[in-house]
N, C-alpha and C positions, 0 to 999 in steps of 0.2 A: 554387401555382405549382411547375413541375417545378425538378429541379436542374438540368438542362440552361437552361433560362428562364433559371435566377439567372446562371449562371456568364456568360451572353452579353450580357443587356440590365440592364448597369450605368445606365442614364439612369432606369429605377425601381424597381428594389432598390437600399436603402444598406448596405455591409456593414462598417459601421466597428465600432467599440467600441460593446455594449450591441445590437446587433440579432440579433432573431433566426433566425439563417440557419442553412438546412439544412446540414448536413452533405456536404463534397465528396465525402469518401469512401465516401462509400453507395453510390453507382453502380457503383462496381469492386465493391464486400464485398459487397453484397443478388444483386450477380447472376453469382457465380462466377467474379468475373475478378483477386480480394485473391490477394496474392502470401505465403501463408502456408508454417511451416517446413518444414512434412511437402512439398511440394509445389513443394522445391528438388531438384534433380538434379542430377547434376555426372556428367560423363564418367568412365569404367572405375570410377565409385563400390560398394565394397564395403559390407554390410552388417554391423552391431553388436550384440547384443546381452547383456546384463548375470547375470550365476550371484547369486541374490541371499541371502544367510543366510537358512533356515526359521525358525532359533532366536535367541529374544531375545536370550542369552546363552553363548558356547560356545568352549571354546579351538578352534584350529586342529591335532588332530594332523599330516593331510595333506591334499595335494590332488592327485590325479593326473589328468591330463589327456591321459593316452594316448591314451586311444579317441576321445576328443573329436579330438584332430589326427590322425586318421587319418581320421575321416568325411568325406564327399564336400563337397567345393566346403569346407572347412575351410580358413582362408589363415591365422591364427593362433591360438593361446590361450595370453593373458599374465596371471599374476597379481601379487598384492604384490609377488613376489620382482623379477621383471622389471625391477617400476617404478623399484624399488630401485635393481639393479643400474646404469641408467642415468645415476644420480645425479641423479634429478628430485625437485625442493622440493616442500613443503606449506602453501599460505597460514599464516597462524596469527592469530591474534586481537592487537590491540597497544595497546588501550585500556589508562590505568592503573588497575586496580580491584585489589583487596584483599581477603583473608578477614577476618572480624571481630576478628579477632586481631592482626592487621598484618602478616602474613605474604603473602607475591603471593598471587594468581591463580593458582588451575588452573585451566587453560587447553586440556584436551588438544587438538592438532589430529585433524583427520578426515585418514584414509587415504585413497588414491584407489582402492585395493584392499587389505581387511586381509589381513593375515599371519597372524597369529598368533589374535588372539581379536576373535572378532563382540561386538555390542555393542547391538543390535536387529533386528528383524523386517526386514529389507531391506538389512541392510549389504554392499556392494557385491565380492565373494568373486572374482571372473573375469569377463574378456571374452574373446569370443569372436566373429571376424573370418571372415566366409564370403562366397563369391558371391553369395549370395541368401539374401535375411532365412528364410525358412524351414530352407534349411542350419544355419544357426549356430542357430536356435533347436533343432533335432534335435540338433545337438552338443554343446550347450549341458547335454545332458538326461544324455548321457552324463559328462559330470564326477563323480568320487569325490571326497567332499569326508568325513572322517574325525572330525567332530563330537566334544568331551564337553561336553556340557551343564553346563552353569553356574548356579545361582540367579540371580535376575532383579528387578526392578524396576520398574514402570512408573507407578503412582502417585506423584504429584506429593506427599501426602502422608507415604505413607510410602516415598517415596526419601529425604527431609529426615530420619527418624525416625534415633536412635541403633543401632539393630539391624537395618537395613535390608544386605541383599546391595551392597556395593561394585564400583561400578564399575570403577574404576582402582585399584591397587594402590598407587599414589604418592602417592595421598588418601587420607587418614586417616578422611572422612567423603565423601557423595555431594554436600557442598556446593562451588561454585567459587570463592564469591566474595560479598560483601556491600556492597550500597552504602545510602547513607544520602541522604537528604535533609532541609532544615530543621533547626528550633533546635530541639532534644530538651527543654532543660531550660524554656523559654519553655510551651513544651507539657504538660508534665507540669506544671507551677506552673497552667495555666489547667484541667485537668481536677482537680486538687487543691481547687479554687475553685468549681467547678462544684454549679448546682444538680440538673442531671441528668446522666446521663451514658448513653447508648443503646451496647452492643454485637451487632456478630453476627459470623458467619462466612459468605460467599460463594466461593463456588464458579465459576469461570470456566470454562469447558470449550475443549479442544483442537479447531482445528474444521482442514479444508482450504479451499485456494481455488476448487478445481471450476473450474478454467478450460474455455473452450472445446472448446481444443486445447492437448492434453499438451504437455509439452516435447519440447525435441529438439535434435539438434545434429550439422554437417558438419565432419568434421574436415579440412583440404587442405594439403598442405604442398609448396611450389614448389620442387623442389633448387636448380636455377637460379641463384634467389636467397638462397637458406636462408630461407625466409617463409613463416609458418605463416597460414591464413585463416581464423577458425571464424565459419562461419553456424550463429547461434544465434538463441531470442527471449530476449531478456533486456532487462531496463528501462535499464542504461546498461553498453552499448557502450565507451565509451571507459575505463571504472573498470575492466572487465571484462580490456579487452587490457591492461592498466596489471598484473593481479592475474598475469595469465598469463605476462606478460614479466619482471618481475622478480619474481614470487615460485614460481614455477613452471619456467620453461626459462633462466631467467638468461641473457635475449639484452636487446636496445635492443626497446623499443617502436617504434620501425618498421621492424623487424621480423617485427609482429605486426598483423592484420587482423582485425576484428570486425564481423562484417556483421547487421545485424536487420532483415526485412523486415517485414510485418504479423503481427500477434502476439494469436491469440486468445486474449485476456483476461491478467492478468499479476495483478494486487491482490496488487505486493510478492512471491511465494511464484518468481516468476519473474527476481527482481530483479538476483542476483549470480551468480556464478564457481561451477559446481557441476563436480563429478569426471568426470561425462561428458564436459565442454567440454575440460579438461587430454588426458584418456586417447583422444580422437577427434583431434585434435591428433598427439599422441605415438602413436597406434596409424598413423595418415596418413605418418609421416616416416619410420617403419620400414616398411612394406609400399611404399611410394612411389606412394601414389592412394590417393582419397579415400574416408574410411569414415566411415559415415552409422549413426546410433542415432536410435531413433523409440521414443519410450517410451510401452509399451502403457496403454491406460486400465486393465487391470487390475491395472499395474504404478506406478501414478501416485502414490496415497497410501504406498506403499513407497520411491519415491525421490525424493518430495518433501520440502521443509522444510514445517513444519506450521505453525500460528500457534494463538496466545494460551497455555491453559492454566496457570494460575496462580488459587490460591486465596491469598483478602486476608481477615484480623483487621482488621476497622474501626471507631473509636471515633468518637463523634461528643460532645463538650463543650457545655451549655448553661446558658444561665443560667434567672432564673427566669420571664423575658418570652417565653424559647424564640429569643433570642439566641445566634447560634451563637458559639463560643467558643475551642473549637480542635476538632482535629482527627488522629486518629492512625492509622498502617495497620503490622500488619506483614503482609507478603506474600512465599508461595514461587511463585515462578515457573523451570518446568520447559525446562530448556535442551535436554534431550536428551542424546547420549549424545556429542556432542561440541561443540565450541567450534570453528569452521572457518576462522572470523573476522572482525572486529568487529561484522560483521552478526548473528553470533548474540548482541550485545550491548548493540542498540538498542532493544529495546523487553522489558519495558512497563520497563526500567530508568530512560532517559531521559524518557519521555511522561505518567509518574506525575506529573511534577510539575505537572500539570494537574488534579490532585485536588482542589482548593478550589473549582472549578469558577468559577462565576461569582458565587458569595457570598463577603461581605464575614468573613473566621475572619481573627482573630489570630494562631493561632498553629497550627503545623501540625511533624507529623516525620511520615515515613515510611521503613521499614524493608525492605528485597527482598532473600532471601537467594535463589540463581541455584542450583539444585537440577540434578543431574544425573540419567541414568535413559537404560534400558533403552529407548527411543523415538529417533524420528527428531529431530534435531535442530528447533527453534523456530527461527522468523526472523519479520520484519516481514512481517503480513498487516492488510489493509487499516486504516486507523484507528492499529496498532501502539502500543498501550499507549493511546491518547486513549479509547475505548471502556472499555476497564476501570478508565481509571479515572473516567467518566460515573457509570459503571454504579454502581461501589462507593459514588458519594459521593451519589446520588438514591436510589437502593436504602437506603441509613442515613437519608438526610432522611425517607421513609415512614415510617419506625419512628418516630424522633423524633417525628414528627406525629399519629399514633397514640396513642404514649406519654402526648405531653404536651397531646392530645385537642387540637390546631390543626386548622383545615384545608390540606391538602398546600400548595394555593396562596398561602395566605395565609401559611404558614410561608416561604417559597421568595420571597415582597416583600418581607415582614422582614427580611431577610436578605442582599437582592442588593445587588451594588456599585451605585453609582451614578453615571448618567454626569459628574455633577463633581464625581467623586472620578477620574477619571481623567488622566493616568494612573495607574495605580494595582499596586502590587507587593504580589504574594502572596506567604506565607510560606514558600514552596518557591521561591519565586524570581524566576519570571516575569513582565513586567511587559506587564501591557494597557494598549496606547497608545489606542484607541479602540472606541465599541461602546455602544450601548444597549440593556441585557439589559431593562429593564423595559419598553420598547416593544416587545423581543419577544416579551415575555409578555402583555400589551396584545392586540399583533394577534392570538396565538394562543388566545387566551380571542374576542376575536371572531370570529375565523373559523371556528371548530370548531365556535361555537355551545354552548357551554360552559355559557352558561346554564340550555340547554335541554337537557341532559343527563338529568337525573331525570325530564323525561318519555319519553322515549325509554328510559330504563329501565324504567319504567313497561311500557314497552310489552313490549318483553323479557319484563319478569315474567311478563307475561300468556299470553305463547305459552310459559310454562315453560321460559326459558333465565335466564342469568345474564353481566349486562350490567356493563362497567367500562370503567373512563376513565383515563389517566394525561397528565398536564401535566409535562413536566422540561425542563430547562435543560441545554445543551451548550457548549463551548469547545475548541480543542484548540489546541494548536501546530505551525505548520505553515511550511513553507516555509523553514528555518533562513540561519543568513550563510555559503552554499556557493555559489562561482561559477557561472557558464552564458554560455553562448557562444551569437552569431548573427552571422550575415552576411548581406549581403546583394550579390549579385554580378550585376549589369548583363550581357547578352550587346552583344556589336556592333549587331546588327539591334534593341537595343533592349526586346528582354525581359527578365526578370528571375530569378533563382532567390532564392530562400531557405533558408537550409538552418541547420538550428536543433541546437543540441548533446543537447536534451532528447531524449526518444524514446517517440512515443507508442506504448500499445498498446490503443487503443479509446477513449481520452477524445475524438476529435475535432479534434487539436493542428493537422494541414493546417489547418481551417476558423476556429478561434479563430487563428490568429498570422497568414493572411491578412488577416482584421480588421482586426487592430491595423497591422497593412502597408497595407490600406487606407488606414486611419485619420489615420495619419501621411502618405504618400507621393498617396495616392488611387489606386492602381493596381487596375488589371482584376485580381481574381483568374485570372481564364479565360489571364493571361500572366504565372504566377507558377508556376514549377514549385519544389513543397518538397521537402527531401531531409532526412532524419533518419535516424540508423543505423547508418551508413558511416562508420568509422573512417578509411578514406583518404579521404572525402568532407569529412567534418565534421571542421573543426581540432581543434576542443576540446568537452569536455559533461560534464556527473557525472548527465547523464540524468533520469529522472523517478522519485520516488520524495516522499513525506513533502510529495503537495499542492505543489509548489513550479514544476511548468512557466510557469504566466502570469505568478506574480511573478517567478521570477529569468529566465525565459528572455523572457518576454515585456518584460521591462525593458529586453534585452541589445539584444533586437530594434529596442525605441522609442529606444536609444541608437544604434545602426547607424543606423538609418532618417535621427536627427537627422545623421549624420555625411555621408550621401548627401547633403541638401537643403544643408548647408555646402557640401563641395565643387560643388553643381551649380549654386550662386548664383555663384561661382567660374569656371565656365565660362558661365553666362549671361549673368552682367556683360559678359566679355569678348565674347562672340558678339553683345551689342544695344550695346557700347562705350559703356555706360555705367560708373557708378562700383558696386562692389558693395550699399553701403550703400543705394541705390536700386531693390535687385531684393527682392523677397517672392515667397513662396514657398505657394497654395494651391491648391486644388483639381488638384492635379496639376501646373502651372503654374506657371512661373518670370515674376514681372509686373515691370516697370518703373513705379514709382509716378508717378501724374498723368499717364499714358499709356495707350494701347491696345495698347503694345507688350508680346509676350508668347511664351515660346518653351514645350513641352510639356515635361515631365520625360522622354518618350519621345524628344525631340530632341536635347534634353542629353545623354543617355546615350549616344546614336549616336556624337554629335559628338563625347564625351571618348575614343574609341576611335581618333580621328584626331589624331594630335598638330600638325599644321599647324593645325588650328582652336582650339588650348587655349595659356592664359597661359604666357607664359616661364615655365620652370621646373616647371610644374606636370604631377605624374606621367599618362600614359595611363589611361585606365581607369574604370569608377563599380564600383569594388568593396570594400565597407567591411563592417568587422565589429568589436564589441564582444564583451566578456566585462563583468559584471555580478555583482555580489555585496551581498545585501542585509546592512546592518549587523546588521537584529535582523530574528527573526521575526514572523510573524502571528497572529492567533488572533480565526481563524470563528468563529463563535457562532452560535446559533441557540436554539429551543423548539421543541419536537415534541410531537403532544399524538395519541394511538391511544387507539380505541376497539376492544373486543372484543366478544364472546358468546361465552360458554362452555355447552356441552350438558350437564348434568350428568349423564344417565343413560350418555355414551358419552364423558366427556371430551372433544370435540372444540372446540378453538378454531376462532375465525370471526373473520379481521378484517373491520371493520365501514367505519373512515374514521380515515384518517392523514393530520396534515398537520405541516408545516414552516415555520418561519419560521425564513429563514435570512441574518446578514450574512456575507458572503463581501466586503467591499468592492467594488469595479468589478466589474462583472460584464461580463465580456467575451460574452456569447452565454448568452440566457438558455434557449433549449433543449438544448444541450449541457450547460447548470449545474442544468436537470432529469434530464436524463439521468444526471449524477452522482448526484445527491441519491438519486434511485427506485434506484438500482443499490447506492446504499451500506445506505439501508432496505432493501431485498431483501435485503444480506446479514447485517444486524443481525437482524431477523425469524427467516430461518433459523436462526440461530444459537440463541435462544431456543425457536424451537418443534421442530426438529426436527435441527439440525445439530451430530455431535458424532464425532470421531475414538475407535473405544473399541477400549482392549488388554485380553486376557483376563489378569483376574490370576492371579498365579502361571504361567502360559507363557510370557506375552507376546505370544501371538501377534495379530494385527492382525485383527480380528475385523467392519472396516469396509471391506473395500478394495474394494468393488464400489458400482455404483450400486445394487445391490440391497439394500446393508446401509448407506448412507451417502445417508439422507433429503435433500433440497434442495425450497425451497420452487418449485412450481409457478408457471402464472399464476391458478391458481385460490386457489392459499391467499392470494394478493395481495389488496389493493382498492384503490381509487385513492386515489394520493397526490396531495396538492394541495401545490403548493409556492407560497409569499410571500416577497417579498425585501424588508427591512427594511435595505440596508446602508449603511453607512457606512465609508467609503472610507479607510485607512492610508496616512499620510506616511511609511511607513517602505522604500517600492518606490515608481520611478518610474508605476505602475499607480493605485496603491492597492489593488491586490487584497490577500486576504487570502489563496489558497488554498478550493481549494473539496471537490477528487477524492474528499477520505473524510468530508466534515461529516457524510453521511446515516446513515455507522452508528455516528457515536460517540453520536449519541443515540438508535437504535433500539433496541440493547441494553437501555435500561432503559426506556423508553416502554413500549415491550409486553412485558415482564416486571411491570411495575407495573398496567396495565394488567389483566394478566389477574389477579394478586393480590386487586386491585380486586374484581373480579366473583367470586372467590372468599370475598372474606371475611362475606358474611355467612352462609356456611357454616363458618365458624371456619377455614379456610386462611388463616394469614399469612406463611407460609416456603414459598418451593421453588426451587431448583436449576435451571437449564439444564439439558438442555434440556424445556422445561414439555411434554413431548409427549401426547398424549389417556391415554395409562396410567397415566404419572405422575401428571395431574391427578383422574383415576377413583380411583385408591386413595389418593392425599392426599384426598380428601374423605368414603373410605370410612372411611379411619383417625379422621378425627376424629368418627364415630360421627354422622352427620349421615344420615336416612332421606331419599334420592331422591326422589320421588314424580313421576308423570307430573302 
């Protein structure tokens, strides 16, 4: 059935909670009509563009920018100094974290333009303001920038090491900061005890988000008023003018406008307050008209925040049944070459404590010292520390299983929580209120056909490849106790808006919170216009980020909704003059019990606009809206179980059949919650087979910044994902949802990493690195003396 169909003949589509409805937004996005950022205009709009460091590392002797302002259609060129002089702030980071010594937090903040010394491959040196983007980039080219080179860093390993090139002169070491989690001494007593004890070293790699569409951002500033407007894409709008107003231009927050309209792709990397937004802004209010930066795809992996990159020391504690026991990590994870703030302090710091996974350990510490380096700063990308640490604690149960000759699966029953043992608190902290991990492993043993595995390798054999399987277990935390706003606001004639704090950029949020607007109210979607975005639009939001739109926003929504059917019982009562307690409230419909008397919610709503038809006292209007803050968070879960083939004479992998079994609690739209799932496996997959941000060592230079040297998986490296939903619904949100946006890659990471292991080992491969790409896997199997044969 078309979309057009759904949206008009409500009498047989139902589009409540749990049905699977297409997508509204397809119709504008599929055919050229999505209101995306590049393809905002603004009247006498000037062009931007960015002078960016060649060198990883390098003082500032000078910068001249003579010739550059004198070139044609040139309107300005400001550096550091400028910014300076204006007396404009620098966000800062204000989390309390600590060096291992007790001593604070370095911290450095990021410059919106350095002064004095670069600090990576893209640090942000001048802008430059012309009529037309081609101008400023010719001008751009003209800039003398008077470089000395600097020793440099960009290994995560050895930026931690004691001989390592310094970044900051104010730090004694390239470390920021050390956080801890769990009983250290609980943990060291249970590996003391221990009848086995499995180590290794893993390796996480740097990767990008490859969105659609680059970033970008309009800076406009109204004298008039003194009010700054930046049209940006960024995941929450309302934090964003919050970071800009008072940490930035030191004015009132309304004073400040944040506009985002559709947003191709975001997973996080798009999420916060970046120097373009400040300096587009501040360059608008000095020229007086608006200036526009559009940042090149060649220019992307240079002024983006990157994600993950962190390598984890992992212990795993057993006894002598292959009872797990405890559990230890120490891990560097690489911040980059500044601290911008708090953002660059969320992951994987806070999401490690998700490392126990869904087994039952007593005892657990983990240790993250927050490493600095010659690179672009890290920030939360998709999953944000849930994935690594999937990865680390399935990745150590293979060895263990191995070790102590179990089978992977039958290690991984042993061992899991059980559902009454819930709720049930792990030694990092976390506590799971609901969830049955061993039904998920149940359905994914049947669905994958798990049994039948060794003939189907069998078969493999036979055509001379090399075939593998991996079964793991995922959980993460998601959705945390952060407010969200929704309204719901009646027009006179009886239509309706929504307009939600969160801010989608591709999940599908119009079509999932109509639902639940259905759901509740029964309304036509086809007379529901959504607005997300819009800072003078939307009262309130902390946006979308960390899986949390349907539980908190959609809570905020089911609490609004409840507050409409109150007051509309309120003016029904009085409208059919009866007593209120006599009116119920379904299918759209205000009834009068033990009658046929019955008014429409569409009626109601007219009529409250008219205060001659409404009770004494009571205000004009059907316009209500909640804010929502969940006490604790969520934690999806799921099994994911990939199969491979591996080509030995040419290394190449081939995925074969991926599936998922995932609880997300309520599932608000079950093809939108595939859509997540395949989109988060895509980018776990890539990640392993081919996705990796790489600096040359000893220059630093960035040696991935094109699509030509920065792999992404096709649709051919895919194969179909089959998705199952096993959920079970959280008391902890009016919903029960759990969060669903990142389930798909905290367990793809180690599914097809283990996976292709798998099919490697009975050529004696038992170790390799992100990402497993066809060369790597060719000379791992050359190395260990193993003859190919056709």
């Amino acid at each position: 059935m078309s979309q057009q169909s759904q949206s008009n003949d409500t009498s047989t589509i139902k589009f409540g909670i749990g049905q699977p409805v297409r997508r509204f937004e397809d119709n504008r996005l599929v055919t050229g009509r999505g209101r995306y950022q590049d393809g905002i205009t603004l009247p006498r709009q000037a062009y931007s563009v960015f002078l960016r460091s060649p060198h990883a590392h390098a003082r500032i002797r000078s910068i001249d920018t003579e010739a550059a302002l004198a070139a044609p259609g040139v309107l300005a060129v400001y550096t550091g100094e400028d910014y300076a002089a204006d007396g404009l702030s620098m966000p800062k980071a204000m989390m309390p974290r600590k060096k291992a010594d007790g001593s604070p937090m370095f911290a450095p903040q990021r410059p919106a333009l350095v002064i004095d010394r670069v600090r990576y491959v893209g640090d942000p040196v001048a802008m430059v303001i012309a009529e037309t983007l081609m101008q400023a980039k010719d001008a751009a080219e003209l800039i003398s920038v008077d470089y000395e080179p600097l020793p440099s860093v960009t290994s995560t390993a050895e930026a931690a090491g004691t001989d390592a090139p310094r970044l900051w002169d104010e730090n004694p070491d390239n470390i920021s900061h050390t956080v801890q989690h769990g009983n250290k001494a609980a943990t060291d007593a249970a590996f003391a005890r221990a009848k086995h004890v499995v180590r290794r070293r893993y390796v996480i790699t740097r990767v990008h988000a490859q969105y659609m569409e680059p970033r970008g951002a309009i800076g406009s500033h109204d004298a008039y008023e003194d009010r700054y407007t930046l049209y940006a894409d960024v995941n929450y709008p309302h934090r964003v003018r919050n970071m800009l107003a008072t940490s930035v231009f030191r004015v009132p927050e309304s004073r400040v406008r944040v506009v985002c309209n559709d947003v191709g792709g975001g997973f996080g990397a798009k999420g916060w307050q970046y120097v373009e937004h400040r300096l587009t802004l501040w360059a608008a209010r000095k020229l007086e008209r608006p200036v526009k930066w559009r940042c090149e795809r060649s220019e992307v992996i240079l002024a983006d925040e990157h994600g993950r990159d962190n390598i984890g020391e992992i212990e795993l504690a057993l006894d002598d049944k292959g009872k797990f026991l405890a559990v230890r990590l120490h891990m560097l994870a690489n911040l980059g070459a500044y601290v911008g703030s708090d953002r660059q302090l969320l992951t994987p710091f806070g999401q490690i404590i998700t490392l126990t996974g869904v087994y039952d350990i007593p005892a657990a510490h983990v240790t993250i010292d927050a490493v600095l380096s010659n690179t672009s700063p890290t920030a939360p990308y998709r999953g944000a520390g849930r994935p690594e640490a999937c990865y680390l604690m399935e990745r150590i149960l293979e060895v263990a299983s191995r070790e102590l000759g179990i089978d992977p699966v039958e290690l991984r029953q042993r061992n899991l929580i059980q559902s009454t043992a819930l709720p049930y608190r792990t030694p990092l902290g976390p506590v799971y209120d609901c969830g049955d991990f061993a039904r998920n492993m149940q359905l994914a043993i049947q669905h994958s056909d798990y049994a039948g595995y060794e003939g189907r390798r069998a078969v493999s054999e036979a055509a001379g490849k090399l075939r593998g399987i991996a079964l793991v277990n995922a959980i993460e935390q998601a959705a945390g106790p952060v407010p969200e706003f929704a309204e719901v606001r009646f027009q006179p004639s009886g239509s309706a808006m929504l307009l939600m704090g969160t801010k989608s950029h591709g999940q599908g949020h119009e079509t999932s919170f109509k639902q639940i607007l259905h759901e509740k109210l029964g309304i036509d979607p086809a007379e529901v216009q959504f607005i997300d975005g819009d800072t003078d639009r939307v009262a309130f939001g902390m946006g979308s980020n960390g899986s949390r739109s349907m539980v908190a926003g959609g809570s905020a929504l089911a609490l609004a909704a409840d507050k409409v059917i109150e007051k509309g019982k309120l003016i029904a009562a009085h409208l059919m003059e009866v007593g209120v307690a006599d009116v119920s409230f379904a299918d759209c419909k205000f009834s009068v019990a033990g009658t046929d008397r019955s008014l429409t919610l569409k009626q109601v709503a007219m009529a409250s606009f008219q205060p001659a038809r409404l009770p004494k006292g009571l205000a004009p209007g059907l316009i209500e809206s909640a804010t929502y803050a969940p006490e604790k968070p969520t934690y999806p879960n799921g099994c994911h179980v990939c199969e491979v083939e591996v080509d030995p004479q040419t290394g190449a992998v081939q995925l074969l059949a991926y599936l998922v079994v995932d609880d997300v609690g309520t599932v608000i739209n079950p093809l939108t919650l595939a859509g997540q799932i395949h989109g988060g496996v895509a980018q776990g997959v890539g990640q392993i087979l081919m996705e990796q941000v790489v600096y040359e060592p000893g220059s630093g230079q960035l040696l991935t910044a094109s699509f030509m040297d920065y792999a992404m998986p096709r649709a051919d490296t895919m194969c179909n994902i089959a998705v199952k939903s096993n959920p079970v619904p959280t008391s902890t949100n009016l919903l029960g949802a759990k969060g669903a946006g990142e389930a798909g890659v905290v367990g793809a990471l180690p599914a097809t990493m283990i996976a292709i292991l798998d099919a490697l080992a009975p050529l004696g491969v038992r170790e390799m690195d992100m990402p497993a790409t066809s060369d790597r896997i060719w000379y791992a199997i050359q190395a260990d003396g193993v003859e190919v044969r056709t």
